[in-house]
N, C-alpha and C positions, 0 to 999 in steps of 0.2 A: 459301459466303461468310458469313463471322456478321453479326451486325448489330449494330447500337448497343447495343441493351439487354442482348446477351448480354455482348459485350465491359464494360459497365459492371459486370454483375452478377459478373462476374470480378474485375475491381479489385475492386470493395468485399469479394467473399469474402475477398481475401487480408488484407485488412485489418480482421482482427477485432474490434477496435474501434470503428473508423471504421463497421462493418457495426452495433453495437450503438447506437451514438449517432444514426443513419440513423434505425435503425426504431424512436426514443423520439422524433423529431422533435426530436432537440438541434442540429443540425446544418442551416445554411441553406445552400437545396440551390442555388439561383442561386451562390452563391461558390463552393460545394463539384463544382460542373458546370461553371467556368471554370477552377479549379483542375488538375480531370483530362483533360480536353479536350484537351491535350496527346496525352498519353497512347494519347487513345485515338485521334487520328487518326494514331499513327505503329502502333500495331497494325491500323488497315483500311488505311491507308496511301492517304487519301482525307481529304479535308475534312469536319468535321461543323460541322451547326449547333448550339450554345447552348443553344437551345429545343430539342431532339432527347434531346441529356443531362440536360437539367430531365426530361423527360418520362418519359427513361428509371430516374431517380434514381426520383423519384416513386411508380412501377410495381415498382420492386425489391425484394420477401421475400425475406431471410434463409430460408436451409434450414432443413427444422427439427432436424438436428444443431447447424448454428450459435447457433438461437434455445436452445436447450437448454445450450450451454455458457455462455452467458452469465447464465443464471436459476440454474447450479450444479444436477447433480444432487441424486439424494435421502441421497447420503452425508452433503449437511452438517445432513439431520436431526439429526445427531449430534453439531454442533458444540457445546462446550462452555461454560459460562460465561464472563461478561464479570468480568475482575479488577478491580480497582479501587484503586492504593496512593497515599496522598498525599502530600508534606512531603519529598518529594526533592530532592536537588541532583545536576548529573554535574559532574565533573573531567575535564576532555582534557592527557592529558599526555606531551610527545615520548617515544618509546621511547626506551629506553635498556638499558644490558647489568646497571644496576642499579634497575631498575622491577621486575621478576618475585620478587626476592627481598623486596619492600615490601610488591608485591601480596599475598603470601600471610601476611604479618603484617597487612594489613588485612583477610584473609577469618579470620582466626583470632578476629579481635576479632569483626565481625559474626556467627559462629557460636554465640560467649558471648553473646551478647543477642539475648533475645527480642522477632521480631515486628521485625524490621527488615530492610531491602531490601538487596541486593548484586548486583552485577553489573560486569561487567569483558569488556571485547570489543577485543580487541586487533587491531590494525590495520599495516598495513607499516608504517608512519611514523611514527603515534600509537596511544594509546589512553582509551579513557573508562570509568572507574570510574562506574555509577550506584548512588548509595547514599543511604539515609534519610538526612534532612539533621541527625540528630542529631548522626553520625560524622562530622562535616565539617572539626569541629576537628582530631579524635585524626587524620585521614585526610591533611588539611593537614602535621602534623608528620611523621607518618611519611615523606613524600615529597619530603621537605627535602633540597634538592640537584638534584632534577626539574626540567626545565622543563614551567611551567602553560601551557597554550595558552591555557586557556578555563576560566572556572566558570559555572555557570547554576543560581539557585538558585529555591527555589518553583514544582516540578514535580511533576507525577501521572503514574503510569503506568499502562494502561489496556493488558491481557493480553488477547487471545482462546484459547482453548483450541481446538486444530485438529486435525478428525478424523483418525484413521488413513486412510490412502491419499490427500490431500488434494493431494500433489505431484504424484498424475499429470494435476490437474485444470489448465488452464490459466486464467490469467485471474485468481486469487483472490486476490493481492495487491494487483492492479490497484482489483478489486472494494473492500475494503479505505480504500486509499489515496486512490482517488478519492470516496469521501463524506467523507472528511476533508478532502479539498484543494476539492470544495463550497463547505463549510461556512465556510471562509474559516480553515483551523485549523493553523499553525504545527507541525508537527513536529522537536521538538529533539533527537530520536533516536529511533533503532529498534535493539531486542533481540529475534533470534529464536532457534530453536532449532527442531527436527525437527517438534514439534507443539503449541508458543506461539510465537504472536507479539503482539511489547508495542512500542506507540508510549508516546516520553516525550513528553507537552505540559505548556505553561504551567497551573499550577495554575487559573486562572482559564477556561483553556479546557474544561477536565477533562468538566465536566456534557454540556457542548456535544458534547465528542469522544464520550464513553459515548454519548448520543443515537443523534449519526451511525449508531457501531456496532449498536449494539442495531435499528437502521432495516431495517440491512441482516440481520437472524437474521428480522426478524420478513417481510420479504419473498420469503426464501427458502424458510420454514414457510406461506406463504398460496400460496405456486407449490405445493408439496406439497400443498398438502388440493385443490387442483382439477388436479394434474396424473394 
């Protein structure tokens, strides 16, 4: 017959998350013990009390695989610098069968000039060109005939360089994204690729977000020197 605390220590395994916020104390465990209470009395298939799942919340360590994947191995000793670009604008503009033949007159122009941002991530339905907000104008005319969704302008984009093997790690975007959504920090887009990934934010938030980010290199480098 299991008992409560095993059965608890079950649910929260599965939910690794839920398992990481547990054991930071982010998480109030009287709500979070009424919440699954359900749950657990349909796997003992018996009534429980309230105070039984406080008790057992309370008592519950993470494995130390699980605590481990959440502190990120020592691969991302290896993570690489925080980028930093400012004075951006993005363009969201409906697909269309004459958008691809534009797009590549606007990456011919950004190629001639140096020291300017490009970026283009095409989507079923739309897409969003991000580019230094110099070319906004020349970028504007080229697309004459396009339908604009969206402009958004006075933006920074903020790169992390990401180790090789970084995908089989779970959780690092989460990792990521969640000190940005903290911080109370709007994300107007994301551009990634195999091994960068770059949030655009409001240029005003820029300091704030690099913070975030840099928070999280520098606690992954302090688990290393005492793991």
């Amino acid at each position: 017959m299991k008992t409560i605390a095993q059965v608890v220590s079950a649910i929260i395994s599965q939910k690794l998350f839920l398992a990481e916020l547990l054991a930071e104390g982010l998480i109030n465990i009287s709500s979070l013990a009424r919440k699954i209470k359900p749950e657990i009395e349909d796997l003992l298939q018996k009534p429980v009390q309230n105070g039984a799942v406080v008790m057992a919340l309370k008592r519950y360590t993470p494995p130390v695989d699980l605590q481990m994947s959440f502190r990120m191995p020592k691969i991302f000793n290896k993570m690489g610098d925080i980028i930093v670009r400012s004075n951006l604008s993005t363009i969201c503009v409906r697909n269309s069968g004459t958008l691809v033949d534009k797009r590549c007159q606007i990456l011919r122009i950004a190629i001639a000039q140096n020291e300017v941002f490009y970026s283009f991530v095409q989507g079923v339905f739309e897409s969003t060109l991000v580019i230094s907000s110099i070319l906004v104008d020349q970028c504007i005319k080229m697309i004459q005939g396009e339908t604009i969704i969206n402009q958004n302008h006075g933006l920074s984009s903020i790169t992390l360089k990401l180790p090789v093997g970084y995908f089989n790690q779970p959780g690092i975007y989460y990792f990521i994204l969640r000190n940005i959504a903290w911080e109370g920090i709007n994300i107007v887009d994301v551009i990634s690729t195999l091994h960068e990934f770059t949030i655009v934010v409001k240029q005003t938030d820029a300091d704030k977000a690099f913070s975030a980010l840099n928070l999280i290199l520098k606690n992954w480098q302090s688990h290393l020197l005492v793991s």
